[in-house]
C-alpha positions, 0 to 999 in steps of 0.5 A: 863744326863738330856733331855728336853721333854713334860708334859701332865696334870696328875692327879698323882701329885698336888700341891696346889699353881700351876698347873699340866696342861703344855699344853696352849688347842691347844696341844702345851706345855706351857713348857718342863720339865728336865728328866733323858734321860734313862727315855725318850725312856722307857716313849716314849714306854711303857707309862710309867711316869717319874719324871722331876727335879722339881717333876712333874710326866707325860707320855713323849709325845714329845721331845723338839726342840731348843727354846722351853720354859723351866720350870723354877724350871726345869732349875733352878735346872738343872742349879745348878746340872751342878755347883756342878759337 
């Protein structure tokens, strides 16, 4: 099972043509990543980093609310899980 939450910007992971920085500099994300949903409360608590389905590594910070804006490579491939099951 997935869930969706925040990224803050990392230095753990960068790739070359985009961006880590997920927030727009008033502390609202731009998006919300797809993480394994055992994975949030341990992050939530400990500050420990997750790993989203399209590979970005953060701190889970805040849960998203109905609406809120996806990444796209996450629901992609989210998309593409729930297909083959």
């Amino acid at each position: 099972m997935c869930g969706i939450i925040e990224a803050v910007s990392t230095d753990t992971k960068v790739r070359p043509e985009e961006t880590t920085d997920t927030s727009t500099g008033d502390d609202t994300p731009k998006f919300f990543h797809y993480v394994k949903k055992n994975k949030i409360a341990e992050s939530a608590v400990m500050g420990t980093h997750v790993v989203a389905l399209c590979g970005e590594v953060f701190p889970v910070t805040k849960s998203a609310k109905p609406g809120s804006p996806v990444c796209p490579d996450c629901k992609k491939i989210y998309e593409g899980l729930r297909k083959g099951e």
